[in-house]
C-alpha positions as a Markdown table, in Angstrom:
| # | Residue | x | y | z |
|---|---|---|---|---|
| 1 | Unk | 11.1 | -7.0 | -11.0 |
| 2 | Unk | 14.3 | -5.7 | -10.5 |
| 3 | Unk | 15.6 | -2.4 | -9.6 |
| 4 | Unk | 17.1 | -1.8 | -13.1 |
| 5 | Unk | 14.2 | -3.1 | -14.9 |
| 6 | Unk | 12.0 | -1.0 | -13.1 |
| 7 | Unk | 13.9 | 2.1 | -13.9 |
| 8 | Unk | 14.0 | 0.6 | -17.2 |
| 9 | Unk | 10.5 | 0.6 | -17.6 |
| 10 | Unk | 10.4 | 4.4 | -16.3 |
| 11 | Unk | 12.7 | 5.4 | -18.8 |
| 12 | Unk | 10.6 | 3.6 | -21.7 |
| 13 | Unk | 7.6 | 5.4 | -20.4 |
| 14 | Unk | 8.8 | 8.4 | -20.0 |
| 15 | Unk | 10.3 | 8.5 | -23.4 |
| 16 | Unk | 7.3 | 6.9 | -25.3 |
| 17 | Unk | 4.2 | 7.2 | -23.5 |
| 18 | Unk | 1.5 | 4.6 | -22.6 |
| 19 | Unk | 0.5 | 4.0 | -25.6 |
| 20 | Unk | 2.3 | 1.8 | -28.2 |
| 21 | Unk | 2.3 | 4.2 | -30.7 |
| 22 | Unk | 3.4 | 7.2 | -28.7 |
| 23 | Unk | 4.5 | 8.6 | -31.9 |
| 24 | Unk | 1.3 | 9.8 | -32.8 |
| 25 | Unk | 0.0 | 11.1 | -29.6 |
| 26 | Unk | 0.5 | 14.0 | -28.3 |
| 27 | Unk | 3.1 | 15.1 | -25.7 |
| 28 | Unk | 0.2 | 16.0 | -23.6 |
| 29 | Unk | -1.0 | 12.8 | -23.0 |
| 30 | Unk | 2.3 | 11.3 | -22.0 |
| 31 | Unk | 3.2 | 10.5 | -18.3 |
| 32 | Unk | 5.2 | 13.7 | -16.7 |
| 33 | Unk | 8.9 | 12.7 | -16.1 |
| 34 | Unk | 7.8 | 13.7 | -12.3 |
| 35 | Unk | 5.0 | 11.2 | -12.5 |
| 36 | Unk | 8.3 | 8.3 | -13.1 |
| 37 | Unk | 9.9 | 9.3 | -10.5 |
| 38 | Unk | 7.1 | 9.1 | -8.0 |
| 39 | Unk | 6.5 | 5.5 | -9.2 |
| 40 | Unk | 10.4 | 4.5 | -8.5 |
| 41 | Unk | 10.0 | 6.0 | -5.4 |
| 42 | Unk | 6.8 | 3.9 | -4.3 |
| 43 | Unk | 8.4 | 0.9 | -5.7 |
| 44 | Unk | 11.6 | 1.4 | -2.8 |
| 45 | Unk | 9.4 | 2.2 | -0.3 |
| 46 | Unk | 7.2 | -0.5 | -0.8 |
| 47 | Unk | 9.9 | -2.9 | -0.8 |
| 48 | Unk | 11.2 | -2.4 | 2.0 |
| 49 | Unk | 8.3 | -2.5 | 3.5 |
| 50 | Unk | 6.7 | -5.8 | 2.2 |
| 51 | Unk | 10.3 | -7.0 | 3.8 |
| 52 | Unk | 9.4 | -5.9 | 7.3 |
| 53 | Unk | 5.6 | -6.8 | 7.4 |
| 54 | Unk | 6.0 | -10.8 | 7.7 |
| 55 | Unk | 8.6 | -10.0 | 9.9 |
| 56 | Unk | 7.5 | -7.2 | 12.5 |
| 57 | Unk | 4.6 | -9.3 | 14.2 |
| 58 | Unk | 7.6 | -12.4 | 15.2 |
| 59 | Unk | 9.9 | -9.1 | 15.9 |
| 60 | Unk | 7.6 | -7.8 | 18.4 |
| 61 | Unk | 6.6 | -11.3 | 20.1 |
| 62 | Unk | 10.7 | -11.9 | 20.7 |
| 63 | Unk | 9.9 | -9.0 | 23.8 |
| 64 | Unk | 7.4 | -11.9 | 25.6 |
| 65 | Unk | 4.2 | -10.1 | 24.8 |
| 66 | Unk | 0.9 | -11.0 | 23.9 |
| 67 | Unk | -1.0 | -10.8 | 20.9 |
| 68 | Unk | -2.6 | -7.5 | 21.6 |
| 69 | Unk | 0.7 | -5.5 | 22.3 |
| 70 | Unk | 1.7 | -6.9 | 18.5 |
| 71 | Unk | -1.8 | -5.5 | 17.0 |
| 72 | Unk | -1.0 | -2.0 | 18.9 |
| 73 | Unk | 2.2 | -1.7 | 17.4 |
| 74 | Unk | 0.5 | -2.4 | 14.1 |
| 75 | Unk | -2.2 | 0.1 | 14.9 |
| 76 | Unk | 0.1 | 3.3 | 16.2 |
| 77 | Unk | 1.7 | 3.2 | 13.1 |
| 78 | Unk | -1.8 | 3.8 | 11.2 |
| 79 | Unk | -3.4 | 5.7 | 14.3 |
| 80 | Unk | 0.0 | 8.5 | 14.2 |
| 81 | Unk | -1.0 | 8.5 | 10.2 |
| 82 | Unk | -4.4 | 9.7 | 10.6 |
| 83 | Unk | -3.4 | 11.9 | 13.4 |
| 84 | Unk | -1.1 | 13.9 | 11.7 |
| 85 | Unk | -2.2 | 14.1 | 8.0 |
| 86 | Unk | -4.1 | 16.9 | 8.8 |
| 87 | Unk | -1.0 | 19.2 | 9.3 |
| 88 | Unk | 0.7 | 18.5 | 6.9 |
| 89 | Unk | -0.8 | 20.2 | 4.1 |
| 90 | Unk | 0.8 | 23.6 | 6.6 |
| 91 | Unk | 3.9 | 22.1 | 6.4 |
| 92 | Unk | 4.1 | 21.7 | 2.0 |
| 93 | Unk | 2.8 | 25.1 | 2.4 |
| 94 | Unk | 6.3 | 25.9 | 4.1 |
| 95 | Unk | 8.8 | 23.3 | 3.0 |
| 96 | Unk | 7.3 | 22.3 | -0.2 |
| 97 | Unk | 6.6 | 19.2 | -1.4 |
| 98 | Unk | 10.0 | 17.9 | -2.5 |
| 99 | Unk | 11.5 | 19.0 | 0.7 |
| 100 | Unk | 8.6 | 17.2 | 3.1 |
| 101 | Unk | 8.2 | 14.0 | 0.8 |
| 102 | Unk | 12.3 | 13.7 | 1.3 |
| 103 | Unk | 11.8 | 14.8 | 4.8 |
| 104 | Unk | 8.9 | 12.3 | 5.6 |
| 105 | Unk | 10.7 | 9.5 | 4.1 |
| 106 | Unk | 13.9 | 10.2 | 6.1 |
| 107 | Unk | 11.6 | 10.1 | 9.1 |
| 108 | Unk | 10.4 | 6.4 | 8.3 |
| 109 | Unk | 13.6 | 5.3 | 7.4 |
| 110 | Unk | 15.3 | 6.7 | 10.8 |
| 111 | Unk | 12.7 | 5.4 | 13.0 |
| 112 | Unk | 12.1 | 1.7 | 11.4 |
| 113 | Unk | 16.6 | 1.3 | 11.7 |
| 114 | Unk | 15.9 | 2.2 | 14.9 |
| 115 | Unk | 13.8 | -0.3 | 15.6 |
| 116 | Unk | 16.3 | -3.1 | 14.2 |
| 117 | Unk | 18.0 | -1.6 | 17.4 |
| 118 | Unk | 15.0 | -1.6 | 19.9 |
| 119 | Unk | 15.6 | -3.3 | 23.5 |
| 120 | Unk | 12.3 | -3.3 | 24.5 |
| 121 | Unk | 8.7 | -3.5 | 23.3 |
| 122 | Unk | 8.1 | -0.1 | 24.0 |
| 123 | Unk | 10.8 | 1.6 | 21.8 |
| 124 | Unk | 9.2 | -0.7 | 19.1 |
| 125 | Unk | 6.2 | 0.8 | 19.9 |
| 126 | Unk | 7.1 | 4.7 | 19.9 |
| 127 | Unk | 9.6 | 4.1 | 16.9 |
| 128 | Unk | 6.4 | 2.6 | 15.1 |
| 129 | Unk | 4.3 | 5.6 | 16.0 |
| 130 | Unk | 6.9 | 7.8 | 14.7 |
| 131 | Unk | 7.1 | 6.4 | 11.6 |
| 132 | Unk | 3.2 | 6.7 | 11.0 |
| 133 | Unk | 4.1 | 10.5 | 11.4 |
| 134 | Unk | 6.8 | 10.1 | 8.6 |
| 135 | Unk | 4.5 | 8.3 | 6.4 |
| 136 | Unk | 2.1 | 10.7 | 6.4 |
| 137 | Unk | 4.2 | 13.2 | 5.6 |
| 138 | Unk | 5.6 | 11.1 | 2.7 |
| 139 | Unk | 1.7 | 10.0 | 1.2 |
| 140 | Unk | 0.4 | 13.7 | 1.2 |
| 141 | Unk | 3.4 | 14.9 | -0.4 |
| 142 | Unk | 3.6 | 12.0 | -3.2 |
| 143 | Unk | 0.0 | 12.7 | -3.8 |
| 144 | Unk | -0.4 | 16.2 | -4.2 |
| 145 | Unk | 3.2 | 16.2 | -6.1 |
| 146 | Unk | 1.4 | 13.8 | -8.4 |
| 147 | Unk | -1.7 | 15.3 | -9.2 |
| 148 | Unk | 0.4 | 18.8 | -9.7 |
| 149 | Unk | 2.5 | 16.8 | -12.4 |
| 150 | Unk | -0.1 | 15.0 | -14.2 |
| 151 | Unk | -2.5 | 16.7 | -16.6 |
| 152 | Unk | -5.9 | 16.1 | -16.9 |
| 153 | Unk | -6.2 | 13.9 | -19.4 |
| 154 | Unk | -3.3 | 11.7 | -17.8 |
| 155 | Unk | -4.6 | 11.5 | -14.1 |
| 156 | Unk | -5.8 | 8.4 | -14.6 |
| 157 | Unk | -2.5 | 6.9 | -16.0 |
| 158 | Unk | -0.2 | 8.6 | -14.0 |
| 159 | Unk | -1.8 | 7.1 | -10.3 |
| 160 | Unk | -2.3 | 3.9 | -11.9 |
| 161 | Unk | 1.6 | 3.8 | -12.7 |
| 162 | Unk | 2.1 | 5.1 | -9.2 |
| 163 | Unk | 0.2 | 2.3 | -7.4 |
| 164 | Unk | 2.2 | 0.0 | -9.8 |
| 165 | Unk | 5.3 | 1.0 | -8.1 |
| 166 | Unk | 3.6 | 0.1 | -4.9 |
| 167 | Unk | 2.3 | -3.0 | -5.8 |
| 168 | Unk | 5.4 | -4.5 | -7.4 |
| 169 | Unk | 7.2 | -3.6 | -4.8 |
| 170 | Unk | 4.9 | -4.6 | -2.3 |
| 171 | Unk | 5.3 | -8.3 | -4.1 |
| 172 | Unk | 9.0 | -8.5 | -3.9 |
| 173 | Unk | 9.5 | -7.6 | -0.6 |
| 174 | Unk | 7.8 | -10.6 | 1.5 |
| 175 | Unk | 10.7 | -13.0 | -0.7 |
| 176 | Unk | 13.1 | -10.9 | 0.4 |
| 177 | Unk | 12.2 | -10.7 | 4.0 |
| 178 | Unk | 12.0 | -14.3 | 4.3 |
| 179 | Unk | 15.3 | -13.9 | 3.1 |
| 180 | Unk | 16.9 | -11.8 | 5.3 |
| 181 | Unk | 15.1 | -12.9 | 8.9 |
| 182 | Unk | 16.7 | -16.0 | 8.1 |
| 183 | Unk | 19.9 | -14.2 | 8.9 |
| 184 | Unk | 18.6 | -12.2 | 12.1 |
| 185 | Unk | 15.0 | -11.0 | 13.1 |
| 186 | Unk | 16.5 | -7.3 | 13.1 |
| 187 | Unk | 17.8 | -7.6 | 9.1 |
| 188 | Unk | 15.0 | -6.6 | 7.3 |
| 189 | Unk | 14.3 | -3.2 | 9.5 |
| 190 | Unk | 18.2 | -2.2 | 8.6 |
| 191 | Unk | 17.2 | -2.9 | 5.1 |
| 192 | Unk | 13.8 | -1.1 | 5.2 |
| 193 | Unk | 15.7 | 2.2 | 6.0 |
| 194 | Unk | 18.2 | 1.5 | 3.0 |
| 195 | Unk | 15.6 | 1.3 | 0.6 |
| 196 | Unk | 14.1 | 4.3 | 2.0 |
| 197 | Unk | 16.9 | 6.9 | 2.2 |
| 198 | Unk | 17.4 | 5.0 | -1.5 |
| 199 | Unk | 13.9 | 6.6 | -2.4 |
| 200 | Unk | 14.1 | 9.9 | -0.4 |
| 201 | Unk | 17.8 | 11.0 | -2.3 |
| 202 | Unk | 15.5 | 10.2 | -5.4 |
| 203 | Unk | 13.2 | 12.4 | -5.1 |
| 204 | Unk | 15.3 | 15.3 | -3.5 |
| 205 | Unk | 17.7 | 14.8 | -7.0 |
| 206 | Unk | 15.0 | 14.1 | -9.7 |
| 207 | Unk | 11.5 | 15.3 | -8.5 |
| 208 | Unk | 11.2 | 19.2 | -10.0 |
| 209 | Unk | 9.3 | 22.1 | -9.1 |
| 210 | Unk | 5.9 | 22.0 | -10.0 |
| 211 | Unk | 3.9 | 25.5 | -10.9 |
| 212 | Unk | 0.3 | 25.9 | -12.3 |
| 213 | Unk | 0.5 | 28.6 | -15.0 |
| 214 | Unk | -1.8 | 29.4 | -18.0 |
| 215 | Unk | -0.8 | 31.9 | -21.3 |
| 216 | Unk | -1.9 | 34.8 | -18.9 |
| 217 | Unk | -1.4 | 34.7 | -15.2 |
| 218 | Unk | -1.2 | 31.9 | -13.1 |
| 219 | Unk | -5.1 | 30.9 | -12.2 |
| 220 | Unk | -6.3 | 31.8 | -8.5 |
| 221 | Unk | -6.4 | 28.4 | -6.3 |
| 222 | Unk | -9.5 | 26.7 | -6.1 |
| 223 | Unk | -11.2 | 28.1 | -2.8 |
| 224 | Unk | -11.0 | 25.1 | -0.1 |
| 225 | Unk | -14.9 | 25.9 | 1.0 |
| 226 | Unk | -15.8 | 25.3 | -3.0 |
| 227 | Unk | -13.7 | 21.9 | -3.3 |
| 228 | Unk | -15.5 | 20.6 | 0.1 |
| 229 | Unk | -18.7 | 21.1 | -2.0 |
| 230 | Unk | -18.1 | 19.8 | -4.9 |
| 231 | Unk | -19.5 | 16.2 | -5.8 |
| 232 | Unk | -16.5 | 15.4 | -6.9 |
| 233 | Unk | -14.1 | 15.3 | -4.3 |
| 234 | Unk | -17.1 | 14.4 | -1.7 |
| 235 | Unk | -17.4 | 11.1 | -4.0 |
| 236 | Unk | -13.7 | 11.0 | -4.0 |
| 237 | Unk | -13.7 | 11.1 | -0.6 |
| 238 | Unk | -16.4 | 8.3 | 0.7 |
| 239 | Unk | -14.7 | 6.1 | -2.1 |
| 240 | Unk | -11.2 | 6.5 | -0.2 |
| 241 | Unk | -13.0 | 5.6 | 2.9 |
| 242 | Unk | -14.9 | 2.6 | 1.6 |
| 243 | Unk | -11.5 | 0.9 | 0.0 |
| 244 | Unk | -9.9 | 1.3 | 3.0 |
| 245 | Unk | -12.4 | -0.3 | 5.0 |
| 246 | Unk | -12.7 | -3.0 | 2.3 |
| 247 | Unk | -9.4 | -3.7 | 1.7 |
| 248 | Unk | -8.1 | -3.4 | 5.3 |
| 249 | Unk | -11.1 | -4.3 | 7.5 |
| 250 | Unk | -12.3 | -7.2 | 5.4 |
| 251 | Unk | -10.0 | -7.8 | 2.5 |
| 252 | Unk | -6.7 | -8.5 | 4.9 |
| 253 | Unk | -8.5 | -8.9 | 8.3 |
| 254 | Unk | -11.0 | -11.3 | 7.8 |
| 255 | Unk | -9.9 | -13.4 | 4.4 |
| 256 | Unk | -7.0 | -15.5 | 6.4 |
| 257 | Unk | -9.3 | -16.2 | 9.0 |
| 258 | Unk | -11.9 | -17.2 | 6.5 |
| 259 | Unk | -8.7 | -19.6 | 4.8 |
| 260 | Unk | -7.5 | -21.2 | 7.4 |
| 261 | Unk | -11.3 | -21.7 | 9.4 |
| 262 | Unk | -13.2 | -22.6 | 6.4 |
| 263 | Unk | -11.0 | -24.2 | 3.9 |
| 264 | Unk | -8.7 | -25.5 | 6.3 |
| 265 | Unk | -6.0 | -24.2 | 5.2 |
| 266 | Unk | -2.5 | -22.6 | 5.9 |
| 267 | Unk | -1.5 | -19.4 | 6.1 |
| 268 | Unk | 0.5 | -20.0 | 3.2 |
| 269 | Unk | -2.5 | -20.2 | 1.4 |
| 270 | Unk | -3.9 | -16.9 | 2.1 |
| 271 | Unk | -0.3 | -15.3 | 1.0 |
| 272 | Unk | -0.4 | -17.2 | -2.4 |
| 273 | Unk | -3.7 | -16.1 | -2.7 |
| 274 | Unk | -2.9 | -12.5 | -2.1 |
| 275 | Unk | -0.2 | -12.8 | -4.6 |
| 276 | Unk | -2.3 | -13.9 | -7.7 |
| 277 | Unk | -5.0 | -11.1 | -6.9 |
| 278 | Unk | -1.9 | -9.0 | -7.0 |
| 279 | Unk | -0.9 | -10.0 | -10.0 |
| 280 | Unk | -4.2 | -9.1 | -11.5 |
| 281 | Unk | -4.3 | -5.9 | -10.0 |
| 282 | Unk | -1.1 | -5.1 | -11.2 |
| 283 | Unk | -1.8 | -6.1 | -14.6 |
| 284 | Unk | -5.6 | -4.0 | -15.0 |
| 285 | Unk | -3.8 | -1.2 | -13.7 |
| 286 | Unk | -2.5 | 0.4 | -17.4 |
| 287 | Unk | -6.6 | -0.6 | -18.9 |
| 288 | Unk | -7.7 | 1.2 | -16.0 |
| 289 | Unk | -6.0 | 4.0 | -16.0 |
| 290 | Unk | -6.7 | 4.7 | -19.9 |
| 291 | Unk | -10.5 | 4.2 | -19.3 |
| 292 | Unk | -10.5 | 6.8 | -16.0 |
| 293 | Unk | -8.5 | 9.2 | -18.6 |
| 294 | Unk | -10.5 | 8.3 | -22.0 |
| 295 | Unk | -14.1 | 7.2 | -20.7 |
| 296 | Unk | -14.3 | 9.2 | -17.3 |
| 297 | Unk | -14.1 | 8.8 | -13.3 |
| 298 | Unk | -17.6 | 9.0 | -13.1 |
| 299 | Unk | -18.3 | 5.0 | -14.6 |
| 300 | Unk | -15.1 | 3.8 | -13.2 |
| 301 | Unk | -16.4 | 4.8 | -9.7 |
| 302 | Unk | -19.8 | 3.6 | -10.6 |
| 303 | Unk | -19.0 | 0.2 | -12.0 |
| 304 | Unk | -15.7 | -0.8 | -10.1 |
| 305 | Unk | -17.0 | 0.0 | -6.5 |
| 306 | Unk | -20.7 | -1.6 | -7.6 |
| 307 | Unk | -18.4 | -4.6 | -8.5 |
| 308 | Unk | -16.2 | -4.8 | -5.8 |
| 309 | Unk | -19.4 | -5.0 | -3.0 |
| 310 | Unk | -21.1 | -7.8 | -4.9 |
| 311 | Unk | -17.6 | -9.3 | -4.4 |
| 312 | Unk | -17.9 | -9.3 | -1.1 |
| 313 | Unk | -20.8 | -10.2 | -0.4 |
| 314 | Unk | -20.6 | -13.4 | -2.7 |
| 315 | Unk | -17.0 | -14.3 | -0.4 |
| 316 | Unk | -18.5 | -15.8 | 2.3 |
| 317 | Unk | -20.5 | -18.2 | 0.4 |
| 318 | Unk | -18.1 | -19.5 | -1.5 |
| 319 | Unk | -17.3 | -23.2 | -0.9 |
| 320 | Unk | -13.4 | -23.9 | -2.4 |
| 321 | Unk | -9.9 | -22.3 | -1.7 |
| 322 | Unk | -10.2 | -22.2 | -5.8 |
| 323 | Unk | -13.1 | -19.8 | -5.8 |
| 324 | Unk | -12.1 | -17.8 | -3.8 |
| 325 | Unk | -8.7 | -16.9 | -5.3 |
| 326 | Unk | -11.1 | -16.5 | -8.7 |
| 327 | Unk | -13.1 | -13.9 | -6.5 |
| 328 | Unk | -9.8 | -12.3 | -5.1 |
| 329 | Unk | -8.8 | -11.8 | -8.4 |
| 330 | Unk | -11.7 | -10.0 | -9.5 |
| 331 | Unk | -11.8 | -8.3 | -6.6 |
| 332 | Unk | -8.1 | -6.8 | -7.6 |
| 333 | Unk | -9.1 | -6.1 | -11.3 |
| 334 | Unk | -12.0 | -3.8 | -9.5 |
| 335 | Unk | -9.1 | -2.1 | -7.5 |
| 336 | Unk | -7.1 | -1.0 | -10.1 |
| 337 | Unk | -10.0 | 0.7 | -11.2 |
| 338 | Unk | -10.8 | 2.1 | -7.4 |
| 339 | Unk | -7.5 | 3.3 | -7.2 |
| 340 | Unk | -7.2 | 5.4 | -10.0 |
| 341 | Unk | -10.6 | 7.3 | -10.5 |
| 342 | Unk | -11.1 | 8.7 | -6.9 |
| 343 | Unk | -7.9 | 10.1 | -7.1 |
| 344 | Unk | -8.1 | 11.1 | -10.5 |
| 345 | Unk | -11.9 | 12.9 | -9.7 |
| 346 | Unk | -9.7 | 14.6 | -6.3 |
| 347 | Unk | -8.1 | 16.4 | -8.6 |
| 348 | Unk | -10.2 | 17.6 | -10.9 |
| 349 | Unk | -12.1 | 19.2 | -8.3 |
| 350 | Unk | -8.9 | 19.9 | -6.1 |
| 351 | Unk | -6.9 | 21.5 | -8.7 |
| 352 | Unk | -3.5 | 20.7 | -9.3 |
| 353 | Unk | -1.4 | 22.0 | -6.0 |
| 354 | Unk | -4.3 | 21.9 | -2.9 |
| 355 | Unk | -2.4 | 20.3 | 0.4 |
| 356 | Unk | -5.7 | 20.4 | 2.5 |
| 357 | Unk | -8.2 | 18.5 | 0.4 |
| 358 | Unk | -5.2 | 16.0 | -0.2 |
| 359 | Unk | -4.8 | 15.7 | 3.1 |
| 360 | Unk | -8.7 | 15.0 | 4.0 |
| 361 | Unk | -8.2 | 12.2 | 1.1 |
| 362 | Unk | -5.5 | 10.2 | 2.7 |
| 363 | Unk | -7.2 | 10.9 | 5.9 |
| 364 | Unk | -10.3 | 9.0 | 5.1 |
| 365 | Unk | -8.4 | 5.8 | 3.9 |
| 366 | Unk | -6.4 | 5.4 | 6.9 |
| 367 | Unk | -9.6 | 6.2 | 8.7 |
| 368 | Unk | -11.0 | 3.2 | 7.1 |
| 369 | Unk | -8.2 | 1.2 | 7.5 |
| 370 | Unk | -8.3 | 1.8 | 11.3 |
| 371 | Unk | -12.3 | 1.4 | 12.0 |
| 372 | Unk | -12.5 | -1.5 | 9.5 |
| 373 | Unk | -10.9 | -4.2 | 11.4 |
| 374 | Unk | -12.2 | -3.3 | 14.6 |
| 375 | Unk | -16.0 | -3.2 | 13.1 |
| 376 | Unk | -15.6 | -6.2 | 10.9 |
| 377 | Unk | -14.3 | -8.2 | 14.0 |
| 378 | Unk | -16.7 | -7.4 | 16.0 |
| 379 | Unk | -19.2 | -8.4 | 13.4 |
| 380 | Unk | -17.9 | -11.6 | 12.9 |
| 381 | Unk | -18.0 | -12.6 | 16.6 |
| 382 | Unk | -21.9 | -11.2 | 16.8 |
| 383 | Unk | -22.9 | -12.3 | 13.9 |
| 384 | Unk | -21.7 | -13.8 | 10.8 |
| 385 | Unk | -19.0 | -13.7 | 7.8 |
| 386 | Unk | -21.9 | -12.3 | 5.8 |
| 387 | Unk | -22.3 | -9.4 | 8.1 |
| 388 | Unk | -18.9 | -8.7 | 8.3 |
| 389 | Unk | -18.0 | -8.8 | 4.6 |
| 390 | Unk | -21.4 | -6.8 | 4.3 |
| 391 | Unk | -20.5 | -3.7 | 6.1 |
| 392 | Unk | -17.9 | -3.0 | 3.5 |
| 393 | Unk | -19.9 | -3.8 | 0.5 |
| 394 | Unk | -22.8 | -1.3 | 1.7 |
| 395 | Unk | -19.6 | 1.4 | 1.9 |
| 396 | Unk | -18.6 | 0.6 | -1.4 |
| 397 | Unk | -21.9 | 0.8 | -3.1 |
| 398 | Unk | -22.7 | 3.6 | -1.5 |
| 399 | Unk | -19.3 | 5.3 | -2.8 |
| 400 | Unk | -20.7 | 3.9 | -6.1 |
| 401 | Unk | -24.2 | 5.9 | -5.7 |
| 402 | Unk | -22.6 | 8.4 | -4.6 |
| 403 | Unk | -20.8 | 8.9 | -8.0 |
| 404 | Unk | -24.2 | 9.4 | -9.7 |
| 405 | Unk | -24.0 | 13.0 | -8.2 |
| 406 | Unk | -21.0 | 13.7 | -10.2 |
| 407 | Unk | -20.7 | 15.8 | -13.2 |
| 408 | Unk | -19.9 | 13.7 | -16.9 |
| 409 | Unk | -17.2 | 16.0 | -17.7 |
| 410 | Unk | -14.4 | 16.8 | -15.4 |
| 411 | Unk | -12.7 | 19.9 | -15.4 |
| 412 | Unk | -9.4 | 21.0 | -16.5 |
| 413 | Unk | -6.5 | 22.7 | -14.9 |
| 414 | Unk | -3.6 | 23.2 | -17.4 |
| 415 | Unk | -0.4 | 22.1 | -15.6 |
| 416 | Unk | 3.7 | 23.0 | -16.8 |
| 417 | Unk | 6.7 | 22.1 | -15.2 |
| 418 | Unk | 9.7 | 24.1 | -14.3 |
């Protein structure tokens, strides 16, 4: 997908709706103009990144260091993440959420030229670390912008079209990269921060303010001791963790390794792989979306995470590169669905504008992301692949037990724009 088809596809959303007849729904269940935005944005920023991932490892090893010195720079990025998402639900409280998103992705996109500039390993390394901080900032921002723009009855939709963004992107971006390190190792950092200042003057021109109102007086905020409570967002919460250690600590950690030592095969392989279960993830994404909005959080939770541990824990056993990209795929069906109803349950118990609970959200993901390699390795060399892959299934389907606790109907905080 190109850049003017994608904003094509943002226009025709925006201007009829989800649904093929948009005509007879109601404007209330059309995706916020804000909501379009956010997925163009995601869509630059995931470009440029899918460009520098292939690359950065190769980058990295052109300063004569080992393998380990490549997995920290890979790690301070997610480490400086985790680190500072807590703070930065103060800082929307000050700058506001257009202001920090623009400000975060600035950040990135300073730090990652930069590092097309680096002349040594360890600029690479604090430049990396800097741009987790950026990142942050960005995420927290996008998300609680999102679930400020998006009604109720559209939550659903409006994150599966933002993790759309991501997803497409994140597909183009490894063709391009190939692209462009064949030209020089440093090109695709350069074009990393293009696409990124490209995404942050998007949002500081198109994103709007964002105010919770009703017909009498804007409602109090929901208090943060009562959202840390509720079922909800604890569900919500455990469900973040559990994809990220799924998709991080098993899904990308320990699936090439399982390619090339099992099947015999290439790395290649495990990209092409990656690709189709892409595709089908990208494809569920609108279905899923409409049944979080139209059937509930509550079964999407339940069924996609109960899915998506048996998954696993069938992976290790299977015996053909063929199976297992039939698996994958499944697998990615199931994460359309975990991507949109945790989210969407956040913010029926978060309300529409809460920076903190947002923040505890992303927090557990990356949080996952970091523990899940490290604990999944360390299973494998113990043990087995079936241990491994095991320790995120029994996070998953306890995320998915978990969602028993929750309430069948969500609430509903009325949301205009300004």
């Amino acid at each position: 997908m190109n850049v003017h088809s994608a904003e094509a596809t943002a226009d025709s959303a925006y201007s009829e709706g989800v649904h093929p007849f948009s005509r007879f729904v109601s404007r209330e269940d059309r995706l916020d103009r804000d909501v379009i935005v956010l997925g163009v944005i995601a869509f630059f920023v995931m470009l440029g990144f899918g460009v520098v991932i292939p690359v950065l490892p190769v980058f990295v090893r052109s300063f004569d260091v080992g393998f380990l010195e490549v997995g920290a720079v890979v790690s301070a990025f997610a480490l400086m993440r985790l680190v500072s998402t807590p703070f930065v639900g103060r800082l929307l409280d000050r700058g506001g959420e257009r202001t920090i998103l623009a400000l975060g992705i600035g950040i990135v996109a300073v730090s990652s030229g930069l590092v097309g500039l680096a002349g040594s390993y360890l600029e690479v390394l604090l430049l990396r670390g800097a741009g987790g901080i950026g990142s942050a900032m960005f995420s927290v921002s996008a998300m609680t912008l999102l679930l400020a723009s998006a009604s109720p009855a559209t939550r659903g939709r409006s994150m599966g079209f933002y993790q759309g963004g991501f997803l497409v992107g994140g597909m183009a971006g490894p063709a391009v990269g190939g692209i462009l390190a064949a030209v020089s190792i440093r090109a695709p950092f350069f074009f990393y921060a293009g696409t990124l200042l490209v995404a942050g003057l998007v949002g500081l021109i198109l994103l709007r303010r964002v105010r919770v109102e009703s017909t009498d007086a804007p409602p109090p905020a929901i208090p943060f001791r009562a959202v840390v409570r509720d079922s909800r967002f604890l569900t919500a919460c455990l469900a973040n963790l559990a994809q990220g250690w799924g998709s991080m600590g098993v899904r990308s950690a320990l699936i090439p390794v399982l390619v090339v030592e099992a099947f015999g095969g290439t790395a290649a392989w495990t990209g092409v792989a990656f690709a189709i279960a892409a595709v089908s993830q990208t494809i569920t994404l609108a279905p899923a979306g409409r049944f979080v909005d139209r059937v509930g959080r509550r079964p999407a939770i339940i069924g996609a995470y109960a899915v998506a541990a048996v998954l696993l824990m069938v992976i290790p056993f299977v015996e053909s590169l063929a199976a297992l990209i039939v698996l994958l795929c499944l697998y990615g069906a199931a994460a359309a669905f975990m991507g949109t109803a945790p989210a969407a349950a956040l913010g029926d118990a978060a309300g529409p504008r809460n920076p903190r609970a947002v923040a505890i959200f992303s927090a557990c993901a990356d949080a996952g992301a970091i523990v899940g390699p490290l604990v999944a390795g360390a299973l494998l060399d113990a043990f087995s692949y079936p241990v491994a892959f095991g320790s995120a299934a029994v996070l998953l389907l306890a995320a998915s037990l978990a969602a028993l606790r929750m309430p069948r109907q969500e609430g509903q905080h009325p949301v205009t724009r300004s």
